[in-house]
N, C-alpha and C positions, 0 to 999 in steps of 0.2 A: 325195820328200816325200809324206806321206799329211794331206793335209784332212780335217776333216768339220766341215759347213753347222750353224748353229745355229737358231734360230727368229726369224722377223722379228720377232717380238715381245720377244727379248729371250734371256740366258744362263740359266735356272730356278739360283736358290741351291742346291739340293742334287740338281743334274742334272746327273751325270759326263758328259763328253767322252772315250768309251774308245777305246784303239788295242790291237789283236794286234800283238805286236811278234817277228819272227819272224828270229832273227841266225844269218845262216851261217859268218859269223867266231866261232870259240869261243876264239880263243886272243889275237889281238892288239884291245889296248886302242881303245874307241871313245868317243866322244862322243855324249850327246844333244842334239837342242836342239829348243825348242819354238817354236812361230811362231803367231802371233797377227794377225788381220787386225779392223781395226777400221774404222769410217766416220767423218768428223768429229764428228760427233754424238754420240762417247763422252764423257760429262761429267766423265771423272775426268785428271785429269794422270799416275796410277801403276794399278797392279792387282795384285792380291792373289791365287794361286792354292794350292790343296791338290792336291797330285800325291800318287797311290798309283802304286807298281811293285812289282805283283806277280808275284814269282819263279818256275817252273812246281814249285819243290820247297816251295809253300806257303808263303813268305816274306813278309812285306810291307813296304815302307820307303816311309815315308808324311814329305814334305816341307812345309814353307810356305813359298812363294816371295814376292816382292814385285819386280817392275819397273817401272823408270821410263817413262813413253810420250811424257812431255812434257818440254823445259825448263822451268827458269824462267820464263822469255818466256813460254810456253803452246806453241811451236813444238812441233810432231810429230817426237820424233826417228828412227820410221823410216821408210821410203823410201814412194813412191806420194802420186797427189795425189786426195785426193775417197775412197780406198780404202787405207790406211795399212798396211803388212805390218812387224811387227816380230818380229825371229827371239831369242831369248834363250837360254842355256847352262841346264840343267837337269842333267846331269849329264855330267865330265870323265873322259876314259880310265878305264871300266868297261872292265872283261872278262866278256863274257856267257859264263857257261861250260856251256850247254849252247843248244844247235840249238830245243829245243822253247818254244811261245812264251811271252814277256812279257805284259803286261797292263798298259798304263799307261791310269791317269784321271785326268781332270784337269778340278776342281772351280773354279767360280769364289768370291771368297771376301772381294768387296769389304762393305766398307760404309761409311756416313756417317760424318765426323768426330766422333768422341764419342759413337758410339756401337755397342753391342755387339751387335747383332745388324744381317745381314747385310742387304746389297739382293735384295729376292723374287726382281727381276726384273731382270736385269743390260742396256740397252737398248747398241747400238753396234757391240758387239762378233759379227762375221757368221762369222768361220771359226777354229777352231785345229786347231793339225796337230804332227808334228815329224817329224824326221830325224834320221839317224845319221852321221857322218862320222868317217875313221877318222885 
């Protein structure tokens, strides 16, 4: 799993989170997933992200994600107490078919109900990361 730390102050709206993604499997199907660690102090119940993956042959496949962080209830649905680690599917049995690296960013891309423009400053949320499993 590759982390990287955000700012105490908060996730900046148009401040990617990038990863070099670098696949030694070129042939069998893998999986991404992204992992998100947040503090109770996140005010929102879901979260909203822009992932780009771009290809090393200049490709780019640019997604919008949305996951769930809470019930109903308000309960945290994933694991950790005080430090919440929630791991999410981002993409299923890809085949990278070359060795040379990826590029994945990953934007955060909440905002208030009702309205259309984003939050400056995304507060809570301390580490994203992902991994591959095959």
């Amino acid at each position: 799993m590759d982390f990287q730390k955000l700012p105490k102050e908060g996730w900046p709206l148009r401040a990617p989170v990038r990863f070099s993604i670098e696949v030694q499997d070129t042939i069998s199907p893998q999986s991404v997933f992204i992992t998100l660690r947040h503090t109770n102090d996140y005010p929102f119940s879901n979260i909203f992200l822009i992932t780009t993956l771009a290809h090393p042959n200049g490709t780019v496949i640019t997604d919008t994600l949305s996951y769930d962080l809470a019930a109903a209830d308000g309960q945290w649905l994933g694991s950790g107490n005080g430090l919440i680690t929630h791991t999410f599917p981002y993409k299923k049995k890809v085949v990278f078919n070359t060795s040379k690296a990826y590029i994945l960013s990953v934007y955060q891309s909440v905002r208030q109900l009702g309205s259309e423009v984003g939050i400056p400053l995304l507060s809570g949320v301390t580490e994203v990361g992902y991994h591959i499993e095959k």
